[in-house]
LUMLOSE-860236 format. One line per field, with one value per residue (C-alpha): residue number from 1; residue in three letters; x, y, z. Coordinates in steps of 0.02 Angstrom, whole numbers. Layout:
n	(NUM, ...)
res	(ALA, ...)
X	(X, ...)
Y	(Y, ...)
Z	(Z, ...)
***
This chain:
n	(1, 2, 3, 4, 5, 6, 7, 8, 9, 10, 11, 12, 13, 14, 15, 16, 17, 18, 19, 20, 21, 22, 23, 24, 25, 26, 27, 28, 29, 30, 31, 32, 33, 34, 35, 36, 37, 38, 39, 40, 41, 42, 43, 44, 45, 46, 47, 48, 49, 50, 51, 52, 53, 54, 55, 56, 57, 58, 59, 60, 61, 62, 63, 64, 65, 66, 67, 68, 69, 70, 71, 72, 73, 74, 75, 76, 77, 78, 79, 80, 81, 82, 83, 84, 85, 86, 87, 88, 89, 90, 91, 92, 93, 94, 95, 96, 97, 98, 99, 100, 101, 102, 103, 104, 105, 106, 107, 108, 109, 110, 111, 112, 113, 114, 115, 116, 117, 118, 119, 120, 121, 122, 123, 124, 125, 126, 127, 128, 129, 130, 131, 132, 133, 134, 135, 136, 137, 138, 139, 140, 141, 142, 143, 144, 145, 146, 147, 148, 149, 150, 151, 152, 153, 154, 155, 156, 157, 158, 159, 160, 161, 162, 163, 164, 165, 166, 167, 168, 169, 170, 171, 172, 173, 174, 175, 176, 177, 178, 179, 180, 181, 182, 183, 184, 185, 186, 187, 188, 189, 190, 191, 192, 193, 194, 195, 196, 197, 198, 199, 200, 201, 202, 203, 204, 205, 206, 207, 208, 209, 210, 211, 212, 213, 214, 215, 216, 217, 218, 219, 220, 221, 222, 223, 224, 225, 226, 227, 228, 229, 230, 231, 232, 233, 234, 235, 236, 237, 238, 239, 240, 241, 242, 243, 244, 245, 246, 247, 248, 249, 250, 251, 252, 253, 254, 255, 256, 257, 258, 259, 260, 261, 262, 263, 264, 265, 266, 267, 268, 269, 270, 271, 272, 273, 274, 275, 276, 277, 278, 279, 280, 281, 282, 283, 284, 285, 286, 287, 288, 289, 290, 291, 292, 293, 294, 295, 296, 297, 298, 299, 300, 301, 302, 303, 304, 305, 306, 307, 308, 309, 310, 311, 312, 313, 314, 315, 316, 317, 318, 319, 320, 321, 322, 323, 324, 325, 326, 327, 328, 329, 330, 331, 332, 333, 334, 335, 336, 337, 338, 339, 340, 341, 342, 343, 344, 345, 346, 347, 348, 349, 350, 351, 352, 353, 354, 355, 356, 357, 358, 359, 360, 361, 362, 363, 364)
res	(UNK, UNK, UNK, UNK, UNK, UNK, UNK, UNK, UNK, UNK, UNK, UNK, UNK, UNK, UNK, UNK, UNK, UNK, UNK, UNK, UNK, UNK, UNK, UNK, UNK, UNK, UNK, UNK, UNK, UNK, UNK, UNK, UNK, UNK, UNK, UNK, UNK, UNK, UNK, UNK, UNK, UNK, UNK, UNK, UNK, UNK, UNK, UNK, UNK, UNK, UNK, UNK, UNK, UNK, UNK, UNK, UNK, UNK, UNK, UNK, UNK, UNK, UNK, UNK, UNK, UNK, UNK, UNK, UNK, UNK, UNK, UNK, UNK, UNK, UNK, UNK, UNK, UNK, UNK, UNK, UNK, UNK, UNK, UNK, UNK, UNK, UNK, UNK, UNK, UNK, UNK, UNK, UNK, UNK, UNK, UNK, UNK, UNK, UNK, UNK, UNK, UNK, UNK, UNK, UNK, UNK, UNK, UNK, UNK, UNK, UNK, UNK, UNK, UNK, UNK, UNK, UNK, UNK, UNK, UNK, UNK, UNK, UNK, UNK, UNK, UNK, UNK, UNK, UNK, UNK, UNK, UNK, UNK, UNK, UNK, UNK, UNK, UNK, UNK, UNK, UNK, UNK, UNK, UNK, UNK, UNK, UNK, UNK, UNK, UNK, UNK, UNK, UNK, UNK, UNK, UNK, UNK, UNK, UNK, UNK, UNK, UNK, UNK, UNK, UNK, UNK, UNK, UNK, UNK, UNK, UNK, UNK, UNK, UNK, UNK, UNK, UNK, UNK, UNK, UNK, UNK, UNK, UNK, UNK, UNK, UNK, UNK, UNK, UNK, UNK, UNK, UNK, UNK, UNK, UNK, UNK, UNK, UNK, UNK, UNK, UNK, UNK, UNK, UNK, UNK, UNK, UNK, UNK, UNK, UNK, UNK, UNK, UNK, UNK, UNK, UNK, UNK, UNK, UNK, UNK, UNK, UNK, UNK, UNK, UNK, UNK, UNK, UNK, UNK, UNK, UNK, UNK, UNK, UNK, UNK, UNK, UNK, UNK, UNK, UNK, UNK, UNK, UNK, UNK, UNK, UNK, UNK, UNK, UNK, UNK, UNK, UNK, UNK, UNK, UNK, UNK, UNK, UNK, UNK, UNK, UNK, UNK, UNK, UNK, UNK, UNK, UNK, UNK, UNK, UNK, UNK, UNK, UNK, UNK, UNK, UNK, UNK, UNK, UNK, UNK, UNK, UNK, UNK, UNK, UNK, UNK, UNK, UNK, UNK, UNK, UNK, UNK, UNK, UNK, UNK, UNK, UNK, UNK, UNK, UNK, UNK, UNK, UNK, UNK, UNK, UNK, UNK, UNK, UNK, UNK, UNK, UNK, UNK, UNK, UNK, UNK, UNK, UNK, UNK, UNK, UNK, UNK, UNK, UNK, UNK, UNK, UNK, UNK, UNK, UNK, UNK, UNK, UNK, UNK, UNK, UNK, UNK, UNK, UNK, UNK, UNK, UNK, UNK, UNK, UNK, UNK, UNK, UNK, UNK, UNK, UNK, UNK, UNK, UNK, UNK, UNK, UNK, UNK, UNK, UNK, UNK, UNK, UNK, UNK)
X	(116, 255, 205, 293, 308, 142, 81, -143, -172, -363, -399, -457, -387, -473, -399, -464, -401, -483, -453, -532, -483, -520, -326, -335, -279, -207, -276, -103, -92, -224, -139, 33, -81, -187, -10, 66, -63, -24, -31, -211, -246, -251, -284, -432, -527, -473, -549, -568, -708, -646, -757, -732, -667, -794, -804, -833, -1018, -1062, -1232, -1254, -1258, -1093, -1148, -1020, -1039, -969, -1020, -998, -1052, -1098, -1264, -1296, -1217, -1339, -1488, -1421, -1384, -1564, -1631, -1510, -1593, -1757, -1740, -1599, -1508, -1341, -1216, -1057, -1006, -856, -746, -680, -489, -379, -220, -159, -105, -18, -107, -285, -389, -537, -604, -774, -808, -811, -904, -988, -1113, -1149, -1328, -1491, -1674, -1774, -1889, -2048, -1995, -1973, -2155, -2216, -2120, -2201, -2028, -1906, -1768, -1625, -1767, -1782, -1598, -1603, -1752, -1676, -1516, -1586, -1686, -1539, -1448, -1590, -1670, -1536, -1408, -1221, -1269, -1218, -1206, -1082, -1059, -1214, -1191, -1141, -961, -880, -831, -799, -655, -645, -589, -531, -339, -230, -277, -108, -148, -317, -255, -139, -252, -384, -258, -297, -142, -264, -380, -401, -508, -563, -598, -556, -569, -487, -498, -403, -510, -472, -672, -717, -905, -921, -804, -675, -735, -747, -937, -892, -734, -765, -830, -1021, -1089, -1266, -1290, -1172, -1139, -1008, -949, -772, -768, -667, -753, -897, -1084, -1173, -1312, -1330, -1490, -1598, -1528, -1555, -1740, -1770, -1699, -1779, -1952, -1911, -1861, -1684, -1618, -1469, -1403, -1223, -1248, -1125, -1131, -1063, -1185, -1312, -1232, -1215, -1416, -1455, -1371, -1462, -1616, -1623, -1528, -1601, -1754, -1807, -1716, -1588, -1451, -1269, -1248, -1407, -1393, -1229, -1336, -1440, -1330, -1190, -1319, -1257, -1293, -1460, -1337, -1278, -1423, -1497, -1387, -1395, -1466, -1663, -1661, -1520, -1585, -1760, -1705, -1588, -1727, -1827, -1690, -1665, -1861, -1893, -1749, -1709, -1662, -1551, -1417, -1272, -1181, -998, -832, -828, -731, -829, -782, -930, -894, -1020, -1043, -937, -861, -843, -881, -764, -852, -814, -915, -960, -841, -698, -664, -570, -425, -450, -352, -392, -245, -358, -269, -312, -312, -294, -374, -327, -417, -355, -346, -148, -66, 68, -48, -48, 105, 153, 97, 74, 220, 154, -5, -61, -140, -283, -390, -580, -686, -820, -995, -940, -916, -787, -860, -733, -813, -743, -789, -904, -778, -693, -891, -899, -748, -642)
Y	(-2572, -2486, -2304, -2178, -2279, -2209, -2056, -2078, -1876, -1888, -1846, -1692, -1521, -1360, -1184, -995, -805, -665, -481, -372, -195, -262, -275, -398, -587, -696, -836, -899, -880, -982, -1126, -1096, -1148, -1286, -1347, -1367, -1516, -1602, -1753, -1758, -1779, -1920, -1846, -1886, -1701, -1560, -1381, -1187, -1037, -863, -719, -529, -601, -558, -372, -324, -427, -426, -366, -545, -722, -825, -1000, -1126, -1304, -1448, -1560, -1742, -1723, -1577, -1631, -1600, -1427, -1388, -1430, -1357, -1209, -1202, -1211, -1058, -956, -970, -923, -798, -639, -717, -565, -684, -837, -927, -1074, -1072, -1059, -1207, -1288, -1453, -1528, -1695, -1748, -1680, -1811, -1840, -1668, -1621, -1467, -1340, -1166, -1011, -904, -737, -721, -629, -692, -625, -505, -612, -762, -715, -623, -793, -900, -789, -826, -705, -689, -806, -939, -928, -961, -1103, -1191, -1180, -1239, -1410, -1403, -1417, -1540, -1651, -1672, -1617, -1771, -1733, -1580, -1502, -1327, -1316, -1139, -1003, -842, -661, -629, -756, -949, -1134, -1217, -1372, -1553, -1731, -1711, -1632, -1451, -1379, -1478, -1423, -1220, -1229, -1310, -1179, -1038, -978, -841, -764, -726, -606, -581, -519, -725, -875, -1057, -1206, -1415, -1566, -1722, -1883, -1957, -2070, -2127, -2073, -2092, -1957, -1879, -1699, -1642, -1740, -1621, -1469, -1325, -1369, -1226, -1135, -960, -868, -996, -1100, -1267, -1350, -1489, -1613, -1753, -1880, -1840, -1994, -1890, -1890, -1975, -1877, -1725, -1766, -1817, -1655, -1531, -1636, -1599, -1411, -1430, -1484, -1599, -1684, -1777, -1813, -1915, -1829, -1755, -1586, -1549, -1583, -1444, -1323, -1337, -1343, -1153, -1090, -1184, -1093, -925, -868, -958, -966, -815, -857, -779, -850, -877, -953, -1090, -1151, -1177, -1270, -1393, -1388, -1356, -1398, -1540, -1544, -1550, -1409, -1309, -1350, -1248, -1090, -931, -941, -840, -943, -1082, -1062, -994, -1151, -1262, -1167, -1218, -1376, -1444, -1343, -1402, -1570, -1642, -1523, -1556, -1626, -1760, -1841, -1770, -1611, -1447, -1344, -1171, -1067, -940, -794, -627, -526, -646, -839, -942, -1074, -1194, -1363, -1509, -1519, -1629, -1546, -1712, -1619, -1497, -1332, -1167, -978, -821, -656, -497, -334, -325, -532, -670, -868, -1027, -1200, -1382, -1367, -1199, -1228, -1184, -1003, -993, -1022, -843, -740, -772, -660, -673, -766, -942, -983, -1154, -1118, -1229, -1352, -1276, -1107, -1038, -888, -783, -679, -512, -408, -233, -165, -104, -269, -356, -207, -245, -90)
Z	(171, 283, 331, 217, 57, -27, -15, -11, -21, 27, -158, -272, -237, -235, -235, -247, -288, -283, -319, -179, -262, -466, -497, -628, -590, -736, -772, -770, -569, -540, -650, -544, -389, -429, -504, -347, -292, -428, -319, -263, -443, -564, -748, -746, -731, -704, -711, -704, -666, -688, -656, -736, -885, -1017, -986, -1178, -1131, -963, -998, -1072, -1047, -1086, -1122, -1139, -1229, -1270, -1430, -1469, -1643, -1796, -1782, -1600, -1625, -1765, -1662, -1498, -1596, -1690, -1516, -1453, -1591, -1555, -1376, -1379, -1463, -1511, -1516, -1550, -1552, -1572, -1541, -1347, -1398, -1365, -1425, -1426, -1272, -1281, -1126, -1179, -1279, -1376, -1351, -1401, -1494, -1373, -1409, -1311, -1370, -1289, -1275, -1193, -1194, -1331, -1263, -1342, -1273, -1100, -1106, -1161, -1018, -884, -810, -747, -847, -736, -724, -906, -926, -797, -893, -1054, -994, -931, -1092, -1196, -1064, -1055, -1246, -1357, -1363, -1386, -1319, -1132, -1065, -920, -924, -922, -817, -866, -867, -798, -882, -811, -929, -911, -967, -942, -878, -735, -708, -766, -938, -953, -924, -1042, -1152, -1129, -1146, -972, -983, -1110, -987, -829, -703, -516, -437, -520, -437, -480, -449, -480, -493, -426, -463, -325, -393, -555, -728, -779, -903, -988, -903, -745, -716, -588, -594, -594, -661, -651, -696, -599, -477, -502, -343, -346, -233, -121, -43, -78, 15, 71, 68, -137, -149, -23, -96, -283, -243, -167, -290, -430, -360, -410, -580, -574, -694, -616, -774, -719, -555, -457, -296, -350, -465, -341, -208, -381, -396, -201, -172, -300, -238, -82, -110, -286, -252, -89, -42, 101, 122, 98, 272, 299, 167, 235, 396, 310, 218, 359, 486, 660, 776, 869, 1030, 982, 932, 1103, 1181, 1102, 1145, 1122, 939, 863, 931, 829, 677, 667, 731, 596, 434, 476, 507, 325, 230, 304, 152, 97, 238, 168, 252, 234, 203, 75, 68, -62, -157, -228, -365, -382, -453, -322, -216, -169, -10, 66, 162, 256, 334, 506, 555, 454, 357, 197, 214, 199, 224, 199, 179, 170, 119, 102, -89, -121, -39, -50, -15, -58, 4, 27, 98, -37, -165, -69, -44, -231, -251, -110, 40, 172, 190, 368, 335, 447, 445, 458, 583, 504, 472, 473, 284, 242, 110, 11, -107, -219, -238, -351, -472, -475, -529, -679, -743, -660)
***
């Protein structure tokens, strides 16, 4: 095939805002962006996280779910009731879409633990979220939660990412961060709980690129309780943050050295501290690195993280600004919104973490 004739855009696209100062950010900008890589899509998943944009309950959990059937929604819902306070619930709002298909029922439920059955669980009350979560993922059938932390969402669906926000009524919505993906699946089929975001508690992972590393990983977070029902590396990465930063306890930072840890070259010669603390992460959590070509976007409460392999095998660029920051696979998907801002590319291993401040994560 002559050079120039097709255009093989290395798949998926990826793209962040967030809000440093609280100003709200329209769901509608983040659609404008993701819009422009059109190209590194294919229809077949497509998907949003915003964050700040359930300020009326941010005191509780927003799980979001999708339904094959009435009856799984009955069950699901039966089992909801016995472990939580529902204070609402309600369909997520939609309207048709020509190019959004066999949807499932799709509802959220705004919910905290009841106070008996957390004294029961002898769980804190994010690992009783997290258990009940894979509970309802892995016995109910028909049934999946891909949405469960406190004031923020993940929308997504089968379909390009400009269909699926208009389908979700993303203009509706504002918030401090949002992230955004375009799915071109490279293992697994296109369908609506294969889309991106991944989504656990307040963590949320967009995600270009395909880890060779999959099975290693998957065998180790399963050993801790993680049910990793969608065979897909990104749900994996999802699971393996919160692994070692809710709970082992690592900080940001230090989790991206484990799972983009450098080279043992290159550990070798670096001062004597560095040199055992990295020594240190990656003799402890050898299974946890994560090899082959990814670009990855984590969504939290109060900021997100841009990080790249190694090798820098996916595209990635960063704008910060004083009250907006950017980060997306293509700069065009900056530049869409924000003109000014200088566009930097960040070198493999080493993450950029974005925050918001503190009025921006209470909702102003």
């Amino acid at each position: 095939m002559r050079e120039g004739q097709t255009r093989i855009p290395a798949g998926c696209a990826i793209s962040g805002i967030i809000s440093h100062d609280g100003t709200p950010v329209s769901g509608a900008d983040i659609v404008r962006s993701i819009a422009t890589m059109h190209d590194r899509s294919n229809g077949l998943g497509g998907g949003f996280a915003g964050y700040g944009i359930y300020p009326q309950y941010k005191e509780y959990y927003a799980l979001h779910l999708f339904y094959d059937n009435q009856e799984a929604k009955t069950r699901c819902e039966t089992f909801i009731e016995a472990h939580f306070d529902v204070v609402n619930l309600s369909r997520i709002p939609t309207r048709k879409h020509k190019n959004i298909k066999n949807e499932p029922l799709i509802w959220r439920y705004f919910v905290r633990p009841l106070p008996t059955k957390l004294q029961e669980s002898q769980l804190d009350e994010k690992e009783f979220v997290v258990r009940c979560v894979f509970r309802v993922n892995t016995s109910i059938e028909g049934a999946y939660v891909f949405s469960s932390g406190k004031n923020m969402g993940v929308f997504k669906a089968a379909g390009y990412p400009e269909d699926v926000g208009d389908f979700y009524r993303l203009e509706e919505y504002e918030g401090y961060l949002w992230t955004a993906h375009g799915r071109y699946p490279t293992n697994t089929p296109g369908w609506w709980g294969g889309a991106h975001p991944f989504a656990l508690l307040d963590y949320s992972i967009v995600h270009n690129g395909e880890i060779s590393s999959y099975d290693a990983n998957r065998r180790f977070i399963e050993m801790y309780g993680y049910a990793c029902t969608l065979l897909t590396d990104t749900e994996v990465i999802t699971y393996i943050l919160d692994f070692l930063t809710r709970r082992q306890g690592l900080k940001l930072e230090e989790a991206c050295e484990v799972i983009a840890a450098p080279f043992w070259s290159q550990i070798e010669r670096m001062d004597e501290e560095k040199k055992q603390r990295l020594s240190y992460l990656r003799a402890m959590y050898s299974s946890l690195l994560i090899t082959g070509p990814f670009s990855i976007l984590l969504g939290f409460e109060g900021g997100m993280m841009a990080l790249n392999d190694r090798l820098k095998l996916r595209s990635m660029v960063v704008a910060k600004g004083e009250k907006r920051s950017f980060v997306a696979s293509e700069e065009c998907a900056i530049r869409v919104l924000d003109q000014e801002t200088p566009v930097f590319a960040p070198k493999g291993g080493e993450p950029v973490i974005l925050l918001a401040d503190q009025a921006a994560k209470q909702g102003g």
